[in-house]
py3Dmol code that shows the C-alpha trace and the ligand (Angstrom):
import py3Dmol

protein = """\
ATOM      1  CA  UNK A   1     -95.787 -74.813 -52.351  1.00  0.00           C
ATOM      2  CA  UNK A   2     -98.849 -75.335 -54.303  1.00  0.00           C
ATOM      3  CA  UNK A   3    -100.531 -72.065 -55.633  1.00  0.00           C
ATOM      4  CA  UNK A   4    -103.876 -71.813 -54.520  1.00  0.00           C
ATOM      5  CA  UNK A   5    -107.242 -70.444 -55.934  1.00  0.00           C
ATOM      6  CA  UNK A   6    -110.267 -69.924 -53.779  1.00  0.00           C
ATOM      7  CA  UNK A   7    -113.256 -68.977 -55.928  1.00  0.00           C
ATOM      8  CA  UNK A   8    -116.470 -67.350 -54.008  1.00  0.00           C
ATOM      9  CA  UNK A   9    -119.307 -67.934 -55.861  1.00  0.00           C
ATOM     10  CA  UNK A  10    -122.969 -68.115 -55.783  1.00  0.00           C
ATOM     11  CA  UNK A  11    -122.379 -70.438 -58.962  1.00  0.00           C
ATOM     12  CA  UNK A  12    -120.036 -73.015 -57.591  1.00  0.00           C
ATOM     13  CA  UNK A  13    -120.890 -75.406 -60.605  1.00  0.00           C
ATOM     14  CA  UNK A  14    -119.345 -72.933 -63.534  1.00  0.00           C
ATOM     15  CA  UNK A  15    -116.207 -74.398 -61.893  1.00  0.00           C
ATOM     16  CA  UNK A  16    -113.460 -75.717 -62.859  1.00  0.00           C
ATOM     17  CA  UNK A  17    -115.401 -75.734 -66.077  1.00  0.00           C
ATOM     18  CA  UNK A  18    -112.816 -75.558 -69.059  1.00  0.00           C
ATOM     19  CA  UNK A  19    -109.864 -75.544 -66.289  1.00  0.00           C
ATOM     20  CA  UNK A  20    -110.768 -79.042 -65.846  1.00  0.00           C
ATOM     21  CA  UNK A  21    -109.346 -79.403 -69.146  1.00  0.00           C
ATOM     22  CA  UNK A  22    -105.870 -79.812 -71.087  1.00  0.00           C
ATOM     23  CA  UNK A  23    -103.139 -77.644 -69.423  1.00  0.00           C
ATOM     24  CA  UNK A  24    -104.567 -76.119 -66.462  1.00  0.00           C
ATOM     25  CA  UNK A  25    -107.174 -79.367 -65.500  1.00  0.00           C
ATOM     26  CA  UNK A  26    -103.610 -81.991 -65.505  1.00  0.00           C
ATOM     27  CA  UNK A  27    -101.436 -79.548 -63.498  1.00  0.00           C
ATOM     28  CA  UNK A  28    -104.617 -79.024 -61.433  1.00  0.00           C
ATOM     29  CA  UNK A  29    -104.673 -83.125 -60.980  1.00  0.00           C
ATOM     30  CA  UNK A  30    -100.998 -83.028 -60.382  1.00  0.00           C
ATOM     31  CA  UNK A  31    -101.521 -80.079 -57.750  1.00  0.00           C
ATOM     32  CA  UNK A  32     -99.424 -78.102 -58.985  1.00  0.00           C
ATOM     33  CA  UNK A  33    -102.711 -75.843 -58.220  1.00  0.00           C
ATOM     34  CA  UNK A  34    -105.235 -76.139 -55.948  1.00  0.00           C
ATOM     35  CA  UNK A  35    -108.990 -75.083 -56.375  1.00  0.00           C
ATOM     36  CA  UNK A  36    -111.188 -73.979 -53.083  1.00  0.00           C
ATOM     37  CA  UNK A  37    -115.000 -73.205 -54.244  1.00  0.00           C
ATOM     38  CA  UNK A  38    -117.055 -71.672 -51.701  1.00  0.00           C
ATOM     39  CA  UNK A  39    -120.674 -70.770 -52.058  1.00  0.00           C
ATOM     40  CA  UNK A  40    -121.137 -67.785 -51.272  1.00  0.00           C
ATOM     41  CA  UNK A  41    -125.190 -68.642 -50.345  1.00  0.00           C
ATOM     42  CA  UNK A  42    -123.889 -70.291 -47.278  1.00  0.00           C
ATOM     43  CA  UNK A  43    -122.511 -66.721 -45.799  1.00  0.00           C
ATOM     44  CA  UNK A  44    -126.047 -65.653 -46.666  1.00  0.00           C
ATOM     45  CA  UNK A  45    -128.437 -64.566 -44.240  1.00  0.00           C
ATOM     46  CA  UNK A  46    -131.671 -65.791 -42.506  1.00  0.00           C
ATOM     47  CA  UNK A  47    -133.945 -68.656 -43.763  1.00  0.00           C
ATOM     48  CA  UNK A  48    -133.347 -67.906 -47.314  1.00  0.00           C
ATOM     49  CA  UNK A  49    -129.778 -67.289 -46.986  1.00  0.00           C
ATOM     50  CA  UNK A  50    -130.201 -63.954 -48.522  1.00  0.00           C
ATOM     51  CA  UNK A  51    -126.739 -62.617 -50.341  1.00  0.00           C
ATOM     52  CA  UNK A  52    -127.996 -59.127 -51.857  1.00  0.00           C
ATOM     53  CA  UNK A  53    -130.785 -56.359 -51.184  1.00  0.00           C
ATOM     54  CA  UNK A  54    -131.929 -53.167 -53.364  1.00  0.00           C
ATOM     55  CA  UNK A  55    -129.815 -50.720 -54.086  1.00  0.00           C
ATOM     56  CA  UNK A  56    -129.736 -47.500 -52.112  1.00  0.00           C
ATOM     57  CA  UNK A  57    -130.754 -44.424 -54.264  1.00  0.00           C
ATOM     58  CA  UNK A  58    -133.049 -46.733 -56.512  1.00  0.00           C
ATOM     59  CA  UNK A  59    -132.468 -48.396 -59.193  1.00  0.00           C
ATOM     60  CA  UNK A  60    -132.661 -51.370 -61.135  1.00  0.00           C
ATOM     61  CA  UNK A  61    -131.060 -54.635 -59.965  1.00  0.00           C
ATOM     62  CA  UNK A  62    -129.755 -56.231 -56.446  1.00  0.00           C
ATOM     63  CA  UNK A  63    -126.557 -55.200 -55.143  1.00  0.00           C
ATOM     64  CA  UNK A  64    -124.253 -57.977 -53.014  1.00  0.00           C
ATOM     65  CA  UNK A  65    -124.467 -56.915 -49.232  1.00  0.00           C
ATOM     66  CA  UNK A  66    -121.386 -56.233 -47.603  1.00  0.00           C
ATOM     67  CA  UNK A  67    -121.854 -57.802 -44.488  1.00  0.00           C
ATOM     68  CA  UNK A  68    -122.212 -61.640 -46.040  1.00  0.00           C
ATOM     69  CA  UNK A  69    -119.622 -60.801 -48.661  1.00  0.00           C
ATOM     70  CA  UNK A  70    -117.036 -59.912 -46.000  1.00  0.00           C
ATOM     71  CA  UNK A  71    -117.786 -62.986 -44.128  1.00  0.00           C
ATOM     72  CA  UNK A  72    -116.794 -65.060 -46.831  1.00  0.00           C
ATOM     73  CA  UNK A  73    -113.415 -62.963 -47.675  1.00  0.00           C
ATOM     74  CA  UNK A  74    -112.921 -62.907 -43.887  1.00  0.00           C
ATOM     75  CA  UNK A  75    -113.338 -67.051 -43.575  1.00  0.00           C
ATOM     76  CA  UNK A  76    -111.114 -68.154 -46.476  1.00  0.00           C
ATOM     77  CA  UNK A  77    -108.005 -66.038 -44.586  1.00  0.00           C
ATOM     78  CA  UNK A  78    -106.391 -64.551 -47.219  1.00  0.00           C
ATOM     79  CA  UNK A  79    -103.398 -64.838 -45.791  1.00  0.00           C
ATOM     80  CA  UNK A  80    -100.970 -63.108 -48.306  1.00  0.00           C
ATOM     81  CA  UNK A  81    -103.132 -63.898 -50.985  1.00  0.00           C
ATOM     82  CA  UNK A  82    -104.615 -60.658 -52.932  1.00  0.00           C
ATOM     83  CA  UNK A  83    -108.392 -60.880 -52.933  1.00  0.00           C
ATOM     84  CA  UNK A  84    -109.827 -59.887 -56.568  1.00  0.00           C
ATOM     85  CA  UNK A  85    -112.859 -58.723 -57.464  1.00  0.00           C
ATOM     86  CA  UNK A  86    -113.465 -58.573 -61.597  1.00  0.00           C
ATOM     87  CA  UNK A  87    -115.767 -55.874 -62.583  1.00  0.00           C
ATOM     88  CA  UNK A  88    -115.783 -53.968 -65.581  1.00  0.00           C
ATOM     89  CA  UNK A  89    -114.876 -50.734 -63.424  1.00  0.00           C
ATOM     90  CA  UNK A  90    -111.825 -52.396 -62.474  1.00  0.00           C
ATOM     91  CA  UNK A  91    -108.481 -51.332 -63.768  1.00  0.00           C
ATOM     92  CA  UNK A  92    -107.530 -53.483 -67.049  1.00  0.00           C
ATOM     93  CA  UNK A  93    -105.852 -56.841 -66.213  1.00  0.00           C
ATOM     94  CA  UNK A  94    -102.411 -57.336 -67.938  1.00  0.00           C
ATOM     95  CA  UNK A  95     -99.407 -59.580 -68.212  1.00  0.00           C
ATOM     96  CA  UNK A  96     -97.360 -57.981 -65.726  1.00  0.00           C
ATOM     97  CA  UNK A  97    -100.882 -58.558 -63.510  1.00  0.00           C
ATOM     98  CA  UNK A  98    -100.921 -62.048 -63.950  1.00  0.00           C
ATOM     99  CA  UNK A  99     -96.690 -62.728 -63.381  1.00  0.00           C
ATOM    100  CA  UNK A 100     -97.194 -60.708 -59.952  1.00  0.00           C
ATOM    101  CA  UNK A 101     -99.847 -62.691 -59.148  1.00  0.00           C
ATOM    102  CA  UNK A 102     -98.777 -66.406 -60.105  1.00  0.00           C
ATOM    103  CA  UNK A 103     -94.943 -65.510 -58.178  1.00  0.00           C
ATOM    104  CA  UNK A 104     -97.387 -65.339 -54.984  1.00  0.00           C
ATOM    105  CA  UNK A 105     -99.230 -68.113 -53.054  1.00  0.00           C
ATOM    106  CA  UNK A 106    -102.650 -67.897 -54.472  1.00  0.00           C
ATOM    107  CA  UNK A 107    -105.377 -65.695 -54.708  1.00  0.00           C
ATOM    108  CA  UNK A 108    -108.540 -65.100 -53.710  1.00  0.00           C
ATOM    109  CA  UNK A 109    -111.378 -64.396 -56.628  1.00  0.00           C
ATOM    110  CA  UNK A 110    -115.060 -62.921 -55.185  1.00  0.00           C
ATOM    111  CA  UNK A 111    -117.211 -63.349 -58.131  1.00  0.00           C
ATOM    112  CA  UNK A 112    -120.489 -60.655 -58.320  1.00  0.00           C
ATOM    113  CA  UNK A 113    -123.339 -61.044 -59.946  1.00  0.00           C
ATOM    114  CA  UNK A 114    -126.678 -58.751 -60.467  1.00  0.00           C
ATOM    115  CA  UNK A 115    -125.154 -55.157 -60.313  1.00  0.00           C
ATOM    116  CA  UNK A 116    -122.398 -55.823 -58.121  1.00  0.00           C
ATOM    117  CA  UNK A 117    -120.898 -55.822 -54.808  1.00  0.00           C
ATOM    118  CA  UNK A 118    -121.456 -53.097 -52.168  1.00  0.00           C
ATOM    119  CA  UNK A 119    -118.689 -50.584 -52.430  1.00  0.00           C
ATOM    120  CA  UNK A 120    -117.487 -50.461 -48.805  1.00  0.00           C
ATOM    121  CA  UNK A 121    -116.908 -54.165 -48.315  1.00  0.00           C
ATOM    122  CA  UNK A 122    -114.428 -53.872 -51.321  1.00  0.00           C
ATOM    123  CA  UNK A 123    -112.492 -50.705 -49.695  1.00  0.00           C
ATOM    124  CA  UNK A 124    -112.561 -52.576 -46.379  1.00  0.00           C
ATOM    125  CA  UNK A 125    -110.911 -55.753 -47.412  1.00  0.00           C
ATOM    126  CA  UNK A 126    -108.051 -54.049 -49.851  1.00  0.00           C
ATOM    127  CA  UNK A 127    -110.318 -55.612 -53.007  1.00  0.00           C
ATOM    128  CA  UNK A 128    -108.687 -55.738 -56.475  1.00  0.00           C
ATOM    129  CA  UNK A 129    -111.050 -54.280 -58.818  1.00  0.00           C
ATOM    130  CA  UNK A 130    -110.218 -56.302 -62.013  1.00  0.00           C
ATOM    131  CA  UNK A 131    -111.138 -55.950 -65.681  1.00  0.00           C
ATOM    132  CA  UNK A 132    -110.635 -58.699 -68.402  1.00  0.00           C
ATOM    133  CA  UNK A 133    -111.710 -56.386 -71.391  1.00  0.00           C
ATOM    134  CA  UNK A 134    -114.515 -52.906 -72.354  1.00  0.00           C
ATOM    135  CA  UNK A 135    -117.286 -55.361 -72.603  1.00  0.00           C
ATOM    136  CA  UNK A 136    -119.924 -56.207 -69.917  1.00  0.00           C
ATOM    137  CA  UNK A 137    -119.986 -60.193 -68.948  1.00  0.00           C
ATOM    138  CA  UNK A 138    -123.215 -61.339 -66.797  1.00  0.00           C
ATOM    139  CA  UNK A 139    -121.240 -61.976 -63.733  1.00  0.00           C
ATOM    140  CA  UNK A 140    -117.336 -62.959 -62.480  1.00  0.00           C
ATOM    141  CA  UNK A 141    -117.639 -66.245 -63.382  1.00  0.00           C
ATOM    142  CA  UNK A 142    -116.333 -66.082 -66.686  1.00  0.00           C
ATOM    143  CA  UNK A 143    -113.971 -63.495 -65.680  1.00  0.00           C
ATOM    144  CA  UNK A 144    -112.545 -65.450 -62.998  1.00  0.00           C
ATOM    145  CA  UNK A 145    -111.981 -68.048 -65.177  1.00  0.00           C
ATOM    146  CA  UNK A 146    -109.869 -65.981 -67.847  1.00  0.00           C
ATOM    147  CA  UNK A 147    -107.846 -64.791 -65.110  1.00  0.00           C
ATOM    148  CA  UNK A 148    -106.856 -67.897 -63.502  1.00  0.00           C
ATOM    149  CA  UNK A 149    -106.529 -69.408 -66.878  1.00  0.00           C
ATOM    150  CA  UNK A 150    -103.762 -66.908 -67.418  1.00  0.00           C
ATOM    151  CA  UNK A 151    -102.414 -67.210 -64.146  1.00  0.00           C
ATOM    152  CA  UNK A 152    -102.224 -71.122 -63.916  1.00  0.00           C
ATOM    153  CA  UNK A 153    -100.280 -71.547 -67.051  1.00  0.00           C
ATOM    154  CA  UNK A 154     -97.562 -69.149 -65.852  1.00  0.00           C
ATOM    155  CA  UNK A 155     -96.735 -71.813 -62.919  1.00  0.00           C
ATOM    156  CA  UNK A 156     -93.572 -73.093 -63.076  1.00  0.00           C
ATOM    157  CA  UNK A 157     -94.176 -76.785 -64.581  1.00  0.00           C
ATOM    158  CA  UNK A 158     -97.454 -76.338 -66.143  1.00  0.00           C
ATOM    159  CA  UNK A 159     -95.919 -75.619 -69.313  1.00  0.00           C
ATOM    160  CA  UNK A 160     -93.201 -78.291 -69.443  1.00  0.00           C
ATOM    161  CA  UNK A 161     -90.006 -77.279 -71.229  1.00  0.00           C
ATOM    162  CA  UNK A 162     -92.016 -75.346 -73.555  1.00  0.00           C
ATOM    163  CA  UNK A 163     -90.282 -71.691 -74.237  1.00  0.00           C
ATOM    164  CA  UNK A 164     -93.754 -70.597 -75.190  1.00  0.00           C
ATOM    165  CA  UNK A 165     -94.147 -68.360 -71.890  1.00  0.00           C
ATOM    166  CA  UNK A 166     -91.212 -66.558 -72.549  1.00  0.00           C
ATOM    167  CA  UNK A 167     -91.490 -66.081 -76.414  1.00  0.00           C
ATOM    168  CA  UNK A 168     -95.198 -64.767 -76.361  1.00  0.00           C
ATOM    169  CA  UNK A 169     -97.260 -61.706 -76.647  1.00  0.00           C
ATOM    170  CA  UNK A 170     -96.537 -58.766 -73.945  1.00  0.00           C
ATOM    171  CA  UNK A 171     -93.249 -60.400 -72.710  1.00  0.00           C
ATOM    172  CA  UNK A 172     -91.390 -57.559 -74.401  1.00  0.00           C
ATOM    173  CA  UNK A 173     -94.302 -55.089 -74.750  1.00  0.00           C
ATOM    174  CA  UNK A 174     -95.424 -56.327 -78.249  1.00  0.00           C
ATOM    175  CA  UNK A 175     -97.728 -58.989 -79.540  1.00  0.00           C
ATOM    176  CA  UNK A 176     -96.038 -62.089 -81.387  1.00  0.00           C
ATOM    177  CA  UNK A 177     -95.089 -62.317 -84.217  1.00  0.00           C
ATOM    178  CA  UNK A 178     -97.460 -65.053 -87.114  1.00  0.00           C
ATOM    179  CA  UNK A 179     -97.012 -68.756 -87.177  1.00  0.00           C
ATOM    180  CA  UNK A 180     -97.243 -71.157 -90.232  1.00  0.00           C
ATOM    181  CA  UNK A 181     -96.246 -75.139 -90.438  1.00  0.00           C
ATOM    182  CA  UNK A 182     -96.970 -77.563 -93.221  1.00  0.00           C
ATOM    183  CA  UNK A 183     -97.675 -77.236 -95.891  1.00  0.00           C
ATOM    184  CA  UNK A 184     -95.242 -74.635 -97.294  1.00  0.00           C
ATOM    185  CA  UNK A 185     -97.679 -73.592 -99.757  1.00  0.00           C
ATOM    186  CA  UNK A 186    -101.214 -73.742 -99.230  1.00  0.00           C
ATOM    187  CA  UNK A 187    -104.192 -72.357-101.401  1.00  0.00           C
ATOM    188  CA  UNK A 188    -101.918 -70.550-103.399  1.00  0.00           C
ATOM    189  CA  UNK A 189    -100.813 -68.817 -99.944  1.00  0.00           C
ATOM    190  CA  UNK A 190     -96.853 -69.614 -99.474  1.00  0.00           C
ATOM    191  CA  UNK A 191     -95.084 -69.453 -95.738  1.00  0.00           C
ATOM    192  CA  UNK A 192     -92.559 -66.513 -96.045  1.00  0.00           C
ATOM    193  CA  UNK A 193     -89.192 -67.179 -97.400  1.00  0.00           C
ATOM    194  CA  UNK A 194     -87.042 -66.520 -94.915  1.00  0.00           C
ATOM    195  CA  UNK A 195     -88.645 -69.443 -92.205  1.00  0.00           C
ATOM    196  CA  UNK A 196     -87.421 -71.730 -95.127  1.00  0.00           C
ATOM    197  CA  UNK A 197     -83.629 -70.181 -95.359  1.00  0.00           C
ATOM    198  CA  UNK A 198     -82.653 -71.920 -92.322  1.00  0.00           C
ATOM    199  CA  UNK A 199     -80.814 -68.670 -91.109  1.00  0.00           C
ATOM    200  CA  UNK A 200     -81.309 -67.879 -87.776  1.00  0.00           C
ATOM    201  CA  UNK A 201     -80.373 -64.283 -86.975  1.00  0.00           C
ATOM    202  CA  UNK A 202     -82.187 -63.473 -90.119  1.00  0.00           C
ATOM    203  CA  UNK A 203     -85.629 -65.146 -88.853  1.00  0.00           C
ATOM    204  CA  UNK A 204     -85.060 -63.454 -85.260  1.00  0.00           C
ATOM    205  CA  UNK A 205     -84.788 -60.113 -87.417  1.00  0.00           C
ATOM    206  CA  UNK A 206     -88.043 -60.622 -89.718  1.00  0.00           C
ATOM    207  CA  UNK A 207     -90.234 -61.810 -86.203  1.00  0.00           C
ATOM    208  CA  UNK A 208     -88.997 -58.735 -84.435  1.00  0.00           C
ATOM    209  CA  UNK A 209     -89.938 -56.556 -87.509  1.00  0.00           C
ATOM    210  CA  UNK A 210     -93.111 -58.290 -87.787  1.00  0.00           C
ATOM    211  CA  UNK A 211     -93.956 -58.404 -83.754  1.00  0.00           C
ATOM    212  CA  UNK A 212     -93.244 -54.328 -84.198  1.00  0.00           C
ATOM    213  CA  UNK A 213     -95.605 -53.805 -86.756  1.00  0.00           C
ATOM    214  CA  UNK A 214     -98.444 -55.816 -85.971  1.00  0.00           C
ATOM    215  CA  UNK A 215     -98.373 -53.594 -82.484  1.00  0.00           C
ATOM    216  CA  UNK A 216     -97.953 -50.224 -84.633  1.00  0.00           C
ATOM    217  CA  UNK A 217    -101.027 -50.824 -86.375  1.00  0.00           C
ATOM    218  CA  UNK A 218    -103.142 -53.014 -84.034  1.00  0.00           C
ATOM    219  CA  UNK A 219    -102.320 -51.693 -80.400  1.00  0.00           C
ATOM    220  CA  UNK A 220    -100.924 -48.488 -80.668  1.00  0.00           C
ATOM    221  CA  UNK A 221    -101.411 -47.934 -76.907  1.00  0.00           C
ATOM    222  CA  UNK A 222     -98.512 -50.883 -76.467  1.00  0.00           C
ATOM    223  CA  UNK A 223     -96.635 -49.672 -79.384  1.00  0.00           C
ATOM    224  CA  UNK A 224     -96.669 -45.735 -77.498  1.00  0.00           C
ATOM    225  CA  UNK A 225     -95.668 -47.617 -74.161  1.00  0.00           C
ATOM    226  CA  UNK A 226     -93.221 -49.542 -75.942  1.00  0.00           C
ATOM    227  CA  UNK A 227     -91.285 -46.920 -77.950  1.00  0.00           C
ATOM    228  CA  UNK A 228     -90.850 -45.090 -74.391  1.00  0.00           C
ATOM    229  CA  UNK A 229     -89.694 -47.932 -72.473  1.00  0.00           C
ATOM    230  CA  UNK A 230     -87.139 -48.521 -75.124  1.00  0.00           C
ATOM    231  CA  UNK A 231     -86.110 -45.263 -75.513  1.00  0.00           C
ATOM    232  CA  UNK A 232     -87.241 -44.749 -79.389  1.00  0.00           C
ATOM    233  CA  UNK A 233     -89.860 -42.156 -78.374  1.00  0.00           C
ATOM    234  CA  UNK A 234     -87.701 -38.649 -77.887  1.00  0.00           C
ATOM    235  CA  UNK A 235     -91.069 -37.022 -78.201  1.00  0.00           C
ATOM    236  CA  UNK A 236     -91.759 -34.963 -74.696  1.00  0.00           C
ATOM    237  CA  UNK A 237     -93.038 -36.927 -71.984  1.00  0.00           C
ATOM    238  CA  UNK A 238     -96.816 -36.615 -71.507  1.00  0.00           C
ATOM    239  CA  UNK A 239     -97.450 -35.013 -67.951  1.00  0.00           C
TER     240      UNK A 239
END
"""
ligand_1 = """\
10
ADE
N -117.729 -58.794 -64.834
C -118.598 -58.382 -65.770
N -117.937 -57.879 -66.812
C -116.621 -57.979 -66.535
C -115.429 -57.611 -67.219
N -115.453 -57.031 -68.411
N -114.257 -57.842 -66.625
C -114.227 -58.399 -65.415
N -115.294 -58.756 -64.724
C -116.491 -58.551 -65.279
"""
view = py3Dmol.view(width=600, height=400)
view.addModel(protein, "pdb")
view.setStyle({"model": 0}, {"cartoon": {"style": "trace"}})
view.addModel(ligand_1, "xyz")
view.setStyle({"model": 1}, {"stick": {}})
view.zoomTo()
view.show()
C-alpha cells in the first residue's frame, strides 16, 4: 500500500518543493508515496476565510484557531495515520521517530505559522508536537519537509539495493563513520591506510572505532545513551 502524506498548509505552493526532486520526487512519480496538499484557508471562516485571531492574554502575533484547524484534521480522516504538528516545543524528532512512522500508512503533517496553533485543538486530536532541531524556523513548512524527507527515503524501494539505510548514522546509536574515494592522495591529504589494505575485518574495526569517537566527542548525549544500551556504562543509573 502506498504511504501517504497529507500536508495542511496555508502555503500549499512550498510543496513538494525539493521532494519533487532526485530520490523522494521519482519514488513520489512511481507512487511509491503519495502527496495530499490541503489549504488550510479553505477551512477558514467567513468572507475572508479567516484561519487565526489574537492571542488571549495579549501579545504579539496571531494564533491558529482551533475550530478551522480541527476541521481540516477532522476532513482528511486520519485514519491510523499519526497527525504531526512541528513546533519547536515539540519533543526532538529522531531516527527511531521516523522508522515508526514510515512502517505505518502515512501521516498527517498540520503546518503553523504566526505563533502557532491553539493549544486545545492539538490535545483534542492526539497532535504530535514535533521538533527538527533548537532553532526557530518561520513556520512548518520547512519542517514538514525535513521530516518527510527522512521518512520517504526509509520506504522500502526508494533506496534501491542500496545498504545505505542500514549502514548510516543512528542505526546503532552512533554517527557514521568518514568517507573518501579517488584520488588516494589529494592536496597532500592521503585516504587512511587501512581502506587501501583490502582487509575486511580490519576496515569494519577502524569504522567502528572511528563511528565511536566521532560520537564521544561530537554527541555525547548519543555516546551516554549508547554506552548504556550496550552495557559499557556500569556507572549508576540516573533516576
Ligand atoms: N517550526 C518552527 N521551528 C521549528 C522547529 N525547530 N522544528 C519544528 N517545527 C518548527
Amino acid at each position: 500500500m502506498t504511504w501517504q502524506a497529507t500536508i495542511l498548509t496555508l502555503f500549499p505552493g512550498m510543496f513538494p518543493g525539493p521532494l519533487g526532486q532526485s530520490l523522494a520526487g521519482r519514488a513520489l512519480e512511481d507512487g511509491l508515496w503519495s502527496l495530499d496538499l490541503r489549504d488550510l484557508r479553505e477551512y477558514g471562516l467567513g468572507r475572508h476565510r479567516t484561519v487565526d485571531d489574537t492571542p488571549f492574554g495579549g501579545g504579539a502575533g496571531m494564533v491558529m484557531r482551533p475550530d478551522v484547524v480541527a476541521t481540516a484534521i477532522r476532513d482528511v480522516a486520519a485514519a491510523g495515520r499519526p497527525v504531526i504538528y512541528p513546533t519547536p516545543r515539540g519533543r526532538l524528532l529522531r531516527q527511531d521517530d521516523v522508522r515508526r512512522l514510515t512502517s505505518g500508512p502515512g501521516i498527517v503533517v498540520l503546518c503553523g505559522r504566526y505563533e502557532g496553533v491553539d493549544e486545545r485543538v492539538l490535545e483534542e486530536c492526539a497532535v504530535e508536537q514535533v521538533s527538527i532541531g533548537d532553532y526557530v524556523l518561520s513556520g512548518g513548512e520547512m519542517a514538514a519537509l525535513v521530516l518527510l524527507d527522512s521518512c520517504v527515503r526509509l520506504i522500502p524501494g526508494v533506496m534501491g539495493s542500496d545498504a545505505s539505510g542500514t549502514e548510516e548514522s543512528f542505526s546503532d546509536g552512533l554517527l557514521e563513520y568518514p568517507h573518501y574515494t579517488k584520488p588516494a592522495s589529494w592536496e597532500g591529504r592521503d585516504v587512511p591506510d587501512i581502506l587501501l589494505s583490502g582487509h575486511h575485518a580490519a576496515i569494519a574495526s577502524w569504522r567502528q572505532t572511528e563511528s565511536e569517537t566521532a560520537t564521544r566527542v561530537r554527541r555525547p548525549d548519543l555516546w551516554a545513551a549508547y554506552r548504556r544500551r550496550t552495557g559499557q556504562d556500569t556507572s549508576d543509573p540516573v533516576s
